[in-house]
C-alpha positions in Angstrom: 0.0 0.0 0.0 0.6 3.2 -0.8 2.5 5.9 2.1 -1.3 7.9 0.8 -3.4 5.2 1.1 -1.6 5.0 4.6 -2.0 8.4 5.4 -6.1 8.6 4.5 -6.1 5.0 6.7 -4.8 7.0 9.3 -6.9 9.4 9.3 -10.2 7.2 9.5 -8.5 5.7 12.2 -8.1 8.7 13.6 -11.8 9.3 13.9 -12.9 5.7 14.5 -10.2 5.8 17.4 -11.8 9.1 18.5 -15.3 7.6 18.3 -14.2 4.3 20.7 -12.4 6.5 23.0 -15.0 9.8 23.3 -13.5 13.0 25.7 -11.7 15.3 25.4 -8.0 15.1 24.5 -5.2 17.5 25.4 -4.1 17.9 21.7 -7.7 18.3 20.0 -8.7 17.9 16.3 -5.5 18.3 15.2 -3.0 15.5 18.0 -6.1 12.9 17.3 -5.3 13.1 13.3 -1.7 12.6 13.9 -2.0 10.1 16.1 -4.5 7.9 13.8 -1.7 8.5 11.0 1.4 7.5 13.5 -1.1 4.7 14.8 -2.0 3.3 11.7 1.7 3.2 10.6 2.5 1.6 13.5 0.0 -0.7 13.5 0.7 -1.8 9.9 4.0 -2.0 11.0 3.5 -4.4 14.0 1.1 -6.7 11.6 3.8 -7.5 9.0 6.4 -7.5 11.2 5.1 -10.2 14.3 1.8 -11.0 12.7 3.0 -12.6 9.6 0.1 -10.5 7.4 1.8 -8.3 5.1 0.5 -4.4 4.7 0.5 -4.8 0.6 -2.9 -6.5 0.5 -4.4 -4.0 0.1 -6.7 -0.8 1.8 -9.7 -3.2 1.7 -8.4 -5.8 3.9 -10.1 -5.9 7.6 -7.2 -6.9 9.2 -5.2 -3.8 7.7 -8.0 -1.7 9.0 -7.9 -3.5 12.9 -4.3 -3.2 13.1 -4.7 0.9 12.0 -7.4 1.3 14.7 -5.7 -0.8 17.3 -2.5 1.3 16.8 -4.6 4.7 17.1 -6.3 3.2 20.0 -2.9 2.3 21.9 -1.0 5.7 20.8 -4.6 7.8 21.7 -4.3 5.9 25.6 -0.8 6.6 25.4 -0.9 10.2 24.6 -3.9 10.5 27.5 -1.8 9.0 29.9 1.1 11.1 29.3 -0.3 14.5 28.7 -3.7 14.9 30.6 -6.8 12.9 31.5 -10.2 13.1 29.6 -12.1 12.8 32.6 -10.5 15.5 34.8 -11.2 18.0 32.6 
């Protein structure tokens, strides 16, 4: 795939990571698309690299999709953890 196909994945990600994970996050609009891009690298990255299921198959594939969510959803907790709390806000 594509680094732009990777890029627009991350930023559906992005949204659907925002969507699982409602509040409000210390970076906004803005730190929630880049974190669905770097999550969605990430995640592609961690699903060809120990998952055995290579990132070329295309943007269609569910499992790409999971593993660009699940890395939004890790780096989104991440990022809450580290820089404020949703709920204390």
């Amino acid at each position: 795939m594509a680094v732009i196909s990777w890029i627009i994945l991350g930023l559906l990600a992005g949204a659907a990571a925002k969507i699982l994970l409602p509040g409000k996050d210390p970076g906004g609009l803005i730190g929630t698309t880049l974190i669905g891009i770097a999550g969605a690298f990430i995640g592609g990255w961690i699903s060809s690299r120990w998952l055995d299921h290579p990132i070329t198959k295309g943007f269609y594939d569910g499992a790409t999709w999971i593993s660009a969510i699940g890395g939004a959803l890790v780096l989104l907790i991440v990022y809450r953890l580290l820089f404020g709390h949703s709920r204390s806000r």
